[in-house]
VOMISE-275587 format. One record per residue: x, y, z of N, C-alpha, C, O in turn; residue number from 1. Coordinates in steps of 0.1 Angstrom, whole numbers, plus 2048, in hexadecimal, padded with zeros to 3 digits. Example, Ala and Ser with C-alpha at 12.3 -4.5 7.8 and 13.67 -1.06 7.14 Angstrom:
BEGIN
SITE   nc1   nc2   nc3   cac1   cac2   cac3   cc1   cc2   cc3   oc1   oc2   oc3   marlum
SITE   884   7C7   84E    87B    7D3    84E   884   7DF   84E   88E   7DF   855        1
SITE   880   7EA   847    889    7F5    847   881   800   84F   886   80B   850        2
//
This chain:
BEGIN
SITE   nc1   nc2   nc3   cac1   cac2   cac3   cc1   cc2   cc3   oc1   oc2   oc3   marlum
SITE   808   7F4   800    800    800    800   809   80D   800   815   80C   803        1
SITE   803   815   7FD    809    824    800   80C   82A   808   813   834   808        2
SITE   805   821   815    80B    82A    823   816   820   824   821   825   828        3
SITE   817   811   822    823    80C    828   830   80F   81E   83B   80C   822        4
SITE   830   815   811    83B    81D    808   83F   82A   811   84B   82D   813        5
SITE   838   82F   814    836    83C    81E   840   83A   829   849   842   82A        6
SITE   83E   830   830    840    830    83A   853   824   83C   85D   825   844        7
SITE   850   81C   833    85C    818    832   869   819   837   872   81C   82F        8
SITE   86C   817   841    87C    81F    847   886   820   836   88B   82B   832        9
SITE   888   812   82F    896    811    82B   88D   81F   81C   892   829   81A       10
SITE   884   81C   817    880    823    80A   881   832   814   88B   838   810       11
SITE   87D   837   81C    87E    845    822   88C   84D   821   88E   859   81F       12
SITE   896   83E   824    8A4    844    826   8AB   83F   816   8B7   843   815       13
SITE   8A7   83A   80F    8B0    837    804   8A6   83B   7F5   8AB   83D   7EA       14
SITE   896   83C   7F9    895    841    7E8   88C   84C   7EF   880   848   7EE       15
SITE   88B   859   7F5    886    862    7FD   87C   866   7F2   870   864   7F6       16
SITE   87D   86A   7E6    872    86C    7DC   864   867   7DE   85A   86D   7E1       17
SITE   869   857   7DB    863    84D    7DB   853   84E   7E6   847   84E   7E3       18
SITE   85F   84E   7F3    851    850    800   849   85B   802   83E   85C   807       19
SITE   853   865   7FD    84C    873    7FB   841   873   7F6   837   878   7FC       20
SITE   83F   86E   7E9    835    86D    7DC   82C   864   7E1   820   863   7DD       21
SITE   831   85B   7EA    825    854    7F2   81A   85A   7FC   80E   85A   7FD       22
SITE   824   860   801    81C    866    811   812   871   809   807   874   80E       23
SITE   818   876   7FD    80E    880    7F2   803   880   7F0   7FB   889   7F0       24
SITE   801   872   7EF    7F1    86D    7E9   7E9   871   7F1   7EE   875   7FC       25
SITE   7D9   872   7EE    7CD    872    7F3   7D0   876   808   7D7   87F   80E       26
SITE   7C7   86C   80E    7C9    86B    81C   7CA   868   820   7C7   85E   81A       27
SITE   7CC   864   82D    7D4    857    832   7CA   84A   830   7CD   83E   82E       28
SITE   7BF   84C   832    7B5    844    82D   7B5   839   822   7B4   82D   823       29
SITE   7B7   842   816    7BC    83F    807   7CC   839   809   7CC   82D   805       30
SITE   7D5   83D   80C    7E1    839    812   7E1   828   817   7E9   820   811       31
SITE   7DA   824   81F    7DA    81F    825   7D4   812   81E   7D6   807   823       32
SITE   7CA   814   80F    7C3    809    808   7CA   80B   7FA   7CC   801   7F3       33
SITE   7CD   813   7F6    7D6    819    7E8   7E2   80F   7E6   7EA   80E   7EF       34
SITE   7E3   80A   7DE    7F2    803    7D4   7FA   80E   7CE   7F8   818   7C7       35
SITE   801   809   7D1    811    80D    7C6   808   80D   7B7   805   817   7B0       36
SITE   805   800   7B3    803    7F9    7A3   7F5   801   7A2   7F2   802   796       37
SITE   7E9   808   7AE    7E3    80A    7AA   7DF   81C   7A6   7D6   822   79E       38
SITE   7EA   821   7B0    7F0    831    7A9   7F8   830   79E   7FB   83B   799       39
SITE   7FB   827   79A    804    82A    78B   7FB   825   780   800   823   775       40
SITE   7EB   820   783    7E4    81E    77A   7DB   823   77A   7D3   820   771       41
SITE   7D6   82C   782    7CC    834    782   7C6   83D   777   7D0   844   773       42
SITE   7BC   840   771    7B7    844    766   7B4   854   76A   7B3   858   776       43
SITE   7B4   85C   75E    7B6    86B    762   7AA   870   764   79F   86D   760       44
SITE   7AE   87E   770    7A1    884    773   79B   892   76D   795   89B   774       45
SITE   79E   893   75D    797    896    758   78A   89B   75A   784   892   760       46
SITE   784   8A4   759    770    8A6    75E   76B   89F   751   760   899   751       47
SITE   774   89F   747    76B    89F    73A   769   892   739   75E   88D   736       48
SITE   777   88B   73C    777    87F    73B   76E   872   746   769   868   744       49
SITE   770   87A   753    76C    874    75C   757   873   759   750   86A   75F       50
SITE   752   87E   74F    745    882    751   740   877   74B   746   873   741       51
SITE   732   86D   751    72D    864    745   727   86E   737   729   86A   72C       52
SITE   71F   878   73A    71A    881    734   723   882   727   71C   883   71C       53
SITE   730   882   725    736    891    720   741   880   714   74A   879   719       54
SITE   73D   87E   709    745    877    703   751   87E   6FC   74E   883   6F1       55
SITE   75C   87D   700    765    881    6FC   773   880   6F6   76F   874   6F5       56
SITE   77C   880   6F2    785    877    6E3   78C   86E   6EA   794   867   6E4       57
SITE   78B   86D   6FB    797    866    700   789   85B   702   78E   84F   704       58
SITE   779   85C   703    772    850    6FF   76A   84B   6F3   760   844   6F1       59
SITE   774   853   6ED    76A    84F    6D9   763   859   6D5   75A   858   6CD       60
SITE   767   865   6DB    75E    871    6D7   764   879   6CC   76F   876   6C6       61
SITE   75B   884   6C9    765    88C    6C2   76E   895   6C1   773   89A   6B6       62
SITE   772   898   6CE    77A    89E    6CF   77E   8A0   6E0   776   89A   6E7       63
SITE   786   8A6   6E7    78C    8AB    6F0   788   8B9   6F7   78C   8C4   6F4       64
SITE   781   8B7   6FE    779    8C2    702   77D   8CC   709   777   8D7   708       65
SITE   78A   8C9   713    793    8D5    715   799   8DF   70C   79E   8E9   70F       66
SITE   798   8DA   6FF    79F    8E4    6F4   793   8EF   6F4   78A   8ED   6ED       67
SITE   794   8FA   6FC    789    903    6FA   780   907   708   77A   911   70B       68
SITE   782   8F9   70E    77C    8FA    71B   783   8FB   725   78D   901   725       69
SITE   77D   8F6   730    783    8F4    73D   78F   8EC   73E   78E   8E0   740       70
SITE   79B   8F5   73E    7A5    8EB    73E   7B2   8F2   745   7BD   8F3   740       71
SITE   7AE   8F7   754    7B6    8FA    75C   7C1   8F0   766   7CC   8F2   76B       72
SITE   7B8   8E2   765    7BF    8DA    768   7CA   8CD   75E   7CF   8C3   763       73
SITE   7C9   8D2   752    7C9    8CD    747   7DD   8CD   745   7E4   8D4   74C       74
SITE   7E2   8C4   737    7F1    8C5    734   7F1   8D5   72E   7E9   8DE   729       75
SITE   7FF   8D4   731    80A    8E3    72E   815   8DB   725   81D   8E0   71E       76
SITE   814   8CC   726    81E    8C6    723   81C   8B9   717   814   8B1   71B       77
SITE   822   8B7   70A    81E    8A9    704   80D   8A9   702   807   89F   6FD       78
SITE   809   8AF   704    7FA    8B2    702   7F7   8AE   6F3   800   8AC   6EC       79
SITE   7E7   8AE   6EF    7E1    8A4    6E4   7E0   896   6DE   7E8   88E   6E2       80
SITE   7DA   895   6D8    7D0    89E    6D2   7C6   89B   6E4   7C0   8A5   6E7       81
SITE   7C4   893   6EB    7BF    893    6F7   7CA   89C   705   7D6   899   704       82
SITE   7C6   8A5   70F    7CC    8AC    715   7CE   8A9   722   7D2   8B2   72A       83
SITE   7CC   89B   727    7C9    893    736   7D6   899   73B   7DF   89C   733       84
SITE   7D7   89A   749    7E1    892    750   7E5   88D   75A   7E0   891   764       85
SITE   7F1   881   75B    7F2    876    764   7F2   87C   770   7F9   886   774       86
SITE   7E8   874   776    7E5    877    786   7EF   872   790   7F0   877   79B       87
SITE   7F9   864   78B    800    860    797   80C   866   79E   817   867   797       88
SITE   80B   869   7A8    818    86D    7AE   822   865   7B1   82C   86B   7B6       89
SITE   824   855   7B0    82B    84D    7B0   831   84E   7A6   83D   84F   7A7       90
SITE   82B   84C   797    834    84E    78A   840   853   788   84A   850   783       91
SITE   83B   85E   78C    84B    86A    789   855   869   794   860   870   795       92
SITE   851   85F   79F    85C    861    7AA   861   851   7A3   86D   852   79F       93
SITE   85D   848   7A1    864    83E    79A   868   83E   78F   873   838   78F       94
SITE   864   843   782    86D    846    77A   879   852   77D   882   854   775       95
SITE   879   857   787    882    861    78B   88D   858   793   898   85D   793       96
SITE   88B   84A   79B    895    843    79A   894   837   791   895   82B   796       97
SITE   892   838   787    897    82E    77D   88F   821   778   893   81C   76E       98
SITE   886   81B   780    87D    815    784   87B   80B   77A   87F   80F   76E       99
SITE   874   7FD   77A    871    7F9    770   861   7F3   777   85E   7F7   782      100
SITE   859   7E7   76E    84E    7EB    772   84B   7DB   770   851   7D7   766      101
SITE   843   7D0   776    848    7C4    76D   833   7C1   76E   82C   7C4   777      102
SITE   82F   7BC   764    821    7B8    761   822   7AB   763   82B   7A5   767      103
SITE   818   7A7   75F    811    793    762   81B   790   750   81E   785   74E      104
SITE   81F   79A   745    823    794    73D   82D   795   73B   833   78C   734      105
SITE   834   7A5   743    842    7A8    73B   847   7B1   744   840   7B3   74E      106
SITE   850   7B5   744    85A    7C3    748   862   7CB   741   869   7C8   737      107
SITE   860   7DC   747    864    7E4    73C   867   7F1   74C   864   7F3   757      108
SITE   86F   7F6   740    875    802    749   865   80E   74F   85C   80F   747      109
SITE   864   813   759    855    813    75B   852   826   751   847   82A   74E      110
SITE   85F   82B   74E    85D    832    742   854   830   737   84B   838   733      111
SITE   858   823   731    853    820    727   841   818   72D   83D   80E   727      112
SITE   83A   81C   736    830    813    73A   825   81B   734   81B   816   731      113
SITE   826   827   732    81A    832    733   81B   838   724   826   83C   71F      114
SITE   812   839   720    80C    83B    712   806   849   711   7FD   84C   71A      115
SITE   80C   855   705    805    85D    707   7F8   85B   6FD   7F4   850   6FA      116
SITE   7F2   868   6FA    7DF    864    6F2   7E4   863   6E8   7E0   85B   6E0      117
SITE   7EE   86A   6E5    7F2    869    6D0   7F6   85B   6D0   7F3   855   6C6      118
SITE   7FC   854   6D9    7FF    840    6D8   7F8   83B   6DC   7F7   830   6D7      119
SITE   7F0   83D   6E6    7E3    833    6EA   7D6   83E   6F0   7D8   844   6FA      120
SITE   7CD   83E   6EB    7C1    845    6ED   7B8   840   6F8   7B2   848   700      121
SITE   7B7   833   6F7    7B3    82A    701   7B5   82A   70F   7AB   82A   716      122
SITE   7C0   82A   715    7C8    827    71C   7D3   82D   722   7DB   82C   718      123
SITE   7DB   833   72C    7E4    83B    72E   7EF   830   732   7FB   835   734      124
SITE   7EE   823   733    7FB    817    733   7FC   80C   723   7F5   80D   719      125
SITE   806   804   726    803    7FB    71F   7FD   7F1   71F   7FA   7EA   716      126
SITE   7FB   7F0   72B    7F2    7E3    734   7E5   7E0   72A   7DD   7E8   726      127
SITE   7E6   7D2   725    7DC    7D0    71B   7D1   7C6   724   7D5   7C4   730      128
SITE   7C8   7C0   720    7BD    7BA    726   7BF   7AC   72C   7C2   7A3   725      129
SITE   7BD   7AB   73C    7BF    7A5    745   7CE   7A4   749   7D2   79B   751      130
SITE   7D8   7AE   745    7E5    7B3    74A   7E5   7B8   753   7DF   7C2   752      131
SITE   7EC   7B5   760    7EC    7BD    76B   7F9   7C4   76F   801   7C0   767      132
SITE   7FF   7CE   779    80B    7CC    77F   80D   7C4   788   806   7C6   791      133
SITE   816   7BB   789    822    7B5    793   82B   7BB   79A   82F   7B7   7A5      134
SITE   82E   7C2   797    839    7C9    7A2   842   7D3   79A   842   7D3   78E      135
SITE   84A   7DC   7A2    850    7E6    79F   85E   7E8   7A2   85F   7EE   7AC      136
SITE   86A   7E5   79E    878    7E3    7A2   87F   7F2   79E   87F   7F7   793      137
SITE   887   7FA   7AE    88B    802    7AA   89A   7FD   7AC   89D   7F5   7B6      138
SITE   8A3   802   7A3    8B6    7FC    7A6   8BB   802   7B1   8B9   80E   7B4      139
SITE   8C1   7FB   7B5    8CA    7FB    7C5   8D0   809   7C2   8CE   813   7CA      140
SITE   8D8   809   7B9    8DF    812    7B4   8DB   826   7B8   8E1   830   7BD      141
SITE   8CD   822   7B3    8C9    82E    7B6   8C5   836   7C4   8C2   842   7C5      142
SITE   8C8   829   7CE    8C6    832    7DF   8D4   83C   7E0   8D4   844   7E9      143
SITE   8DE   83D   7D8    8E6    849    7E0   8E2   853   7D8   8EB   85C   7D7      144
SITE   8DB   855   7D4    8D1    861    7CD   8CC   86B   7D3   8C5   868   7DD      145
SITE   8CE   878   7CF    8CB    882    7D8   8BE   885   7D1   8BE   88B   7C7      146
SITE   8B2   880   7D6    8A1    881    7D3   898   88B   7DC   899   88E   7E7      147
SITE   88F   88E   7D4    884    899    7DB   875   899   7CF   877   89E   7C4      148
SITE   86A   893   7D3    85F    897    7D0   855   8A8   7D6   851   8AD   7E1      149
SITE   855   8AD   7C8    84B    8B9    7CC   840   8B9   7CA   840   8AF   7C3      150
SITE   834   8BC   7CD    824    8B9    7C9   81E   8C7   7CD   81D   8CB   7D9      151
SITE   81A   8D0   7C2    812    8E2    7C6   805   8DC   7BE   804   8D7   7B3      152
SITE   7FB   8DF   7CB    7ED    8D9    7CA   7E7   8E5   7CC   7EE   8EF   7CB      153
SITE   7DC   8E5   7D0    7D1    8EE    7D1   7CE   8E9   7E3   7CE   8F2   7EC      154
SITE   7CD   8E0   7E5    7CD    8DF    7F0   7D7   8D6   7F8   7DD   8CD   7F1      155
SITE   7DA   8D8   804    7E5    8D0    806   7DF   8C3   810   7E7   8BB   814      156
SITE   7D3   8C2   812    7CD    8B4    81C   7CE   8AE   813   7CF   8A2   817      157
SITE   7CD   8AF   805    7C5    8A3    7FE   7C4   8A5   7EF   7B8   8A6   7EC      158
SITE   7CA   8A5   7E6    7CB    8A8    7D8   7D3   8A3   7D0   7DE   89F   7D4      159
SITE   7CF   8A3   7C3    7DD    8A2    7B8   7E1   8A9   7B2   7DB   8B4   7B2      160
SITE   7EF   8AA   7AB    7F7    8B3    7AB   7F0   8BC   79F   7E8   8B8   797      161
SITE   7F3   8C7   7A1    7F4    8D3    797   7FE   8D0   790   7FC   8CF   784      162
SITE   80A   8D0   794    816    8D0    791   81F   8C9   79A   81E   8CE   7A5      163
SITE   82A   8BB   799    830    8B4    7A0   83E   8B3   798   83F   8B5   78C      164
SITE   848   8B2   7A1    855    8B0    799   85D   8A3   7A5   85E   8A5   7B1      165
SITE   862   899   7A1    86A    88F    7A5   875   892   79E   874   892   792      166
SITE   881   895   7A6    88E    894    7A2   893   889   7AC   890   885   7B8      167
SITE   89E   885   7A2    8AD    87A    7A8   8B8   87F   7A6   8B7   885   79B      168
SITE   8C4   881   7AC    8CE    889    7A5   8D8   880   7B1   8D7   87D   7BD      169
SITE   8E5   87C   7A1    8EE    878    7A7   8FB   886   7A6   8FE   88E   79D      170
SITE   900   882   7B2    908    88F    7B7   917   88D   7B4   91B   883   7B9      171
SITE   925   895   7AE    931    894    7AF   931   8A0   7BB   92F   8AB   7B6      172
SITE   933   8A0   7C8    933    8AD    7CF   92A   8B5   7D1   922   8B3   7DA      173
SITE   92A   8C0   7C7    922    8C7    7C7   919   8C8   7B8   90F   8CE   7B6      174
SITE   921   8C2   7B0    91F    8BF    7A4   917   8B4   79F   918   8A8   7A1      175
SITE   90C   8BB   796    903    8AD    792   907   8A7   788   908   8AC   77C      176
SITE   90B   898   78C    90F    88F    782   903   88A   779   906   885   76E      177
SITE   8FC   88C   77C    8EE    883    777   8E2   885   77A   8DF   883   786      178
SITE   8D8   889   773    8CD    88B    77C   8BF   884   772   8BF   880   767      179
SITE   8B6   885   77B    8A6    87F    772   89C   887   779   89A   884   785      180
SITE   893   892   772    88D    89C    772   87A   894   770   875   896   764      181
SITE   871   88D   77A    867    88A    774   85D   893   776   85C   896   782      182
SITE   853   89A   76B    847    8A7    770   83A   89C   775   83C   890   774      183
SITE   830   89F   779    81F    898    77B   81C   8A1   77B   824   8AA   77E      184
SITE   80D   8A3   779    805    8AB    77A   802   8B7   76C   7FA   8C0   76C      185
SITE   80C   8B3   762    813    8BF    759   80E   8B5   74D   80B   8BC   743      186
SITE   80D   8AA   74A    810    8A4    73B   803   899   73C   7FA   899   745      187
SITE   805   892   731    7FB    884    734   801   879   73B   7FC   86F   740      188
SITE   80D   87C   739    815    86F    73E   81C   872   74B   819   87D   750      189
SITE   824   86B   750    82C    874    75A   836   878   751   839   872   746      190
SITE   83C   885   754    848    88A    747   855   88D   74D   856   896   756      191
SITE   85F   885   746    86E    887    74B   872   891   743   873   88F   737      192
SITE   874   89D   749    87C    8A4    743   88D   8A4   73E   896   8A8   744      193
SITE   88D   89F   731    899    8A1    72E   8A4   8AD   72C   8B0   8AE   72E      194
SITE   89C   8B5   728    89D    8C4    729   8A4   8CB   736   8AE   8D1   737      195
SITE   89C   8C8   740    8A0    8CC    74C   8AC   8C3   756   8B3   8C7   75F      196
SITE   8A9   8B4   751    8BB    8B2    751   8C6   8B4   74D   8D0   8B0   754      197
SITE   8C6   8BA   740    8D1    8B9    738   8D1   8C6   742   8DA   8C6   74A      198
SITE   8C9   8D2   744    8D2    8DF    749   8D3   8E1   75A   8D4   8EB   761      199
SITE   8D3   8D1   75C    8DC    8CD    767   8EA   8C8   769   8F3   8CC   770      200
SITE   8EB   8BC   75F    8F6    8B1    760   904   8C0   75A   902   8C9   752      201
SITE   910   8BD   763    91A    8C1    769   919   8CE   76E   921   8D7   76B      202
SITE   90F   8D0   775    910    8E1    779   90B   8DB   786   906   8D1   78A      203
SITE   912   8E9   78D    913    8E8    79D   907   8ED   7A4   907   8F8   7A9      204
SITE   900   8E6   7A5    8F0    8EA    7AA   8ED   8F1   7B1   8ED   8EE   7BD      205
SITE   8E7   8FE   7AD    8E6    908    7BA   8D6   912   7B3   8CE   90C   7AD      206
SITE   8D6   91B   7B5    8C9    923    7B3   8C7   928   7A8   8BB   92B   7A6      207
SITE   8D1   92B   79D    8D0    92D    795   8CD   921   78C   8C3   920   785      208
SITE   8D3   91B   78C    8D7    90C    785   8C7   906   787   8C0   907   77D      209
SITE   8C1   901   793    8B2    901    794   8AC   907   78D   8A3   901   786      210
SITE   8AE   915   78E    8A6    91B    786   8A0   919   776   895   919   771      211
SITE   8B0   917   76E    8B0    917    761   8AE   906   762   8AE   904   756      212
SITE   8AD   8FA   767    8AA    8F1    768   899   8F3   765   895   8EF   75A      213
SITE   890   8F9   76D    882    8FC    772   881   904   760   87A   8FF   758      214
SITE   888   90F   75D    886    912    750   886   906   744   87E   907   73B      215
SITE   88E   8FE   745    890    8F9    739   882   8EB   73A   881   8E4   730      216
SITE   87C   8EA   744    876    8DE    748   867   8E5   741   85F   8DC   73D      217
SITE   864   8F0   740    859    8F7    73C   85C   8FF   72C   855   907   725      218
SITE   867   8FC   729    86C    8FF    71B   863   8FE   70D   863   906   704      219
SITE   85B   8F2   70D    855    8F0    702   843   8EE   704   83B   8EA   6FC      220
SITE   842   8F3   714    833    8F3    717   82E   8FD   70D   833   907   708      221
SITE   81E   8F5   70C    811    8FD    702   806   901   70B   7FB   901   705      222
SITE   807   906   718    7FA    909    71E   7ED   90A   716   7EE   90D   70A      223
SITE   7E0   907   71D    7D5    90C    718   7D0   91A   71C   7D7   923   721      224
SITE   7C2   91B   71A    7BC    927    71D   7C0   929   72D   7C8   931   732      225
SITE   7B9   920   733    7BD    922    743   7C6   91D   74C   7C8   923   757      226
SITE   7CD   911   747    7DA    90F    74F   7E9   916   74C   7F3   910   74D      227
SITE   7E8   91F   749    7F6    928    742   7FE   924   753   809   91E   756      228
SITE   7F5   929   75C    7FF    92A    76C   804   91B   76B   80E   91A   772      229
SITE   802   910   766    809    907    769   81A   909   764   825   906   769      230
SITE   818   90E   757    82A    915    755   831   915   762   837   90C   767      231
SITE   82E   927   76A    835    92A    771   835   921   780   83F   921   787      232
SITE   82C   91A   783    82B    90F    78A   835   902   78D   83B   8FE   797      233
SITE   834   8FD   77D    83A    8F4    779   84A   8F9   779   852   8F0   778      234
SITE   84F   902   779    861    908    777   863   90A   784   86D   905   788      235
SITE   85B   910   78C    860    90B    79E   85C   903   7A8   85D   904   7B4      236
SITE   858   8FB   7A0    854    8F0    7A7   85F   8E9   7A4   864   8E6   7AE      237
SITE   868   8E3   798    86F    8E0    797   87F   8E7   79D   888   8E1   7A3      238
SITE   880   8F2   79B    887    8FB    7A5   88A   8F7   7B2   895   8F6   7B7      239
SITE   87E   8F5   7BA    87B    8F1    7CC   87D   8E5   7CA   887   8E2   7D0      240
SITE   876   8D8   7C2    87F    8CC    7C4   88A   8CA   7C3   88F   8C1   7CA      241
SITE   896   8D2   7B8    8A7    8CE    7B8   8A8   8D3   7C6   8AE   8CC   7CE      242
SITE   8A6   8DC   7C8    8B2    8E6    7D7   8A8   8D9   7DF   8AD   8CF   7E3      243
SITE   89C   8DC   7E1    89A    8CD    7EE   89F   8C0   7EC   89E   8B8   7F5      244
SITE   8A5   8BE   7E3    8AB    8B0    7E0   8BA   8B4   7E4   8C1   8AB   7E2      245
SITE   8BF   8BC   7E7    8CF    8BD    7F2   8CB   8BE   7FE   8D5   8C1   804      246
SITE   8C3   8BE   805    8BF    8C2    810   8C5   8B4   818   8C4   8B3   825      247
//
């Protein structure tokens, strides 16, 4: 469950992300009956999509009804031709350490698990009919990782993100040898920013460096009518998780 990921001594002290993005979820209620396998499969909460009323292109309709509408909670990121996006807060802290993902048929790095609408319309995984998850393997390798999950909600008892950033960053000193930049709340999928690691790896991580990190991670967003604020959201949010990830 999600509170025992949460609560974990060795995951607390070696993939800190990880528990973070746990204790994130819903409330302790939800926590307490919630899976690992069943937050990284959860279907989006969309209004348009969620409405029986309202048929729309992510259920055989004609089109996407945030394009025009109500779509404050909607992608800034990889967006179309459907605008969903991924609700799990576990995603981006596991693909932020490396993660692989293993089903009743196969195993695949857990990057490759989630499907945007232009590759699968149906479905936001690959998981095909009567496929389930089995389990989730993160590499040993990645506990000396300097990790930090962010989550800027609207409310803080009990919500999903607006905007989330999971970073991992391996350290030479003061210097980032390596890093993995994951957004939620911003795309249909969980979204690694590549962008915003490359204008990390060998620079000495400090406030500026964050900064233009948090710029480059929001580089090629398309806001809609009403989520433009997720931009400036989404660049310091990623900002406050590098500097919290030296802490």
């Amino acid at each position: 469950t999600l509170t025992q990921i949460a609560q974990h001594e060795q995951i607390r002290s070696s993939y800190r992300v990880l528990a973070q993005a746990a204790e994130s979820v819903g409330s302790p209620q939800i926590r307490n009956v919630g899976t690992l396998g069943g937050n990284l499969c959860q279907r989006p909460r969309c209004w348009y999509f969620r409405d029986p009323e309202v048929h729309c292109l992510k259920k055989g309709g004609p089109k996407c009804f945030a394009v025009g509408g109500n779509n404050e909670y909607h992608a800034i990121l990889a967006g179309g031709p459907c605008y969903i996006v991924h609700p799990s807060d576990l995603a981006p802290a596991l693909i932020a350490l490396n993660a692989s993902v293993s089903t009743s048929d196969r195993k695949m790095p857990l990057e490759e698990f989630f499907r945007l609408p232009s590759q699968r319309m149906d479905h936001e995984t690959v998981l095909e009919q009567g496929e389930i998850v089995t389990g989730v393997t993160v590499p040993a390798d990645m506990a000396g990782s300097k990790s930090y999950y962010y989550k800027a909600r609207e409310r803080e008892s009990f919500d999903w993100a607006l905007s989330s950033c999971a970073v991992a960053l391996r350290m030479n000193g003061a210097t980032v040898q390596d890093a993995r930049v994951v957004l939620g709340g911003v795309a249909p999928t969980p979204w690694r920013s590549k962008e915003a690691e490359a204008a990390l790896r060998g620079k000495n991580l400090d406030e500026s460096v964050a900064e233009a990190a948090g710029r480059a991670a929001v580089a090629m967003a398309e806001p809609m009518s009403e989520n433009r604020y997720k931009v400036a959201l989404t660049r310091n949010v990623v900002k406050i998780a590098l500097l919290e990830a030296l802490k």
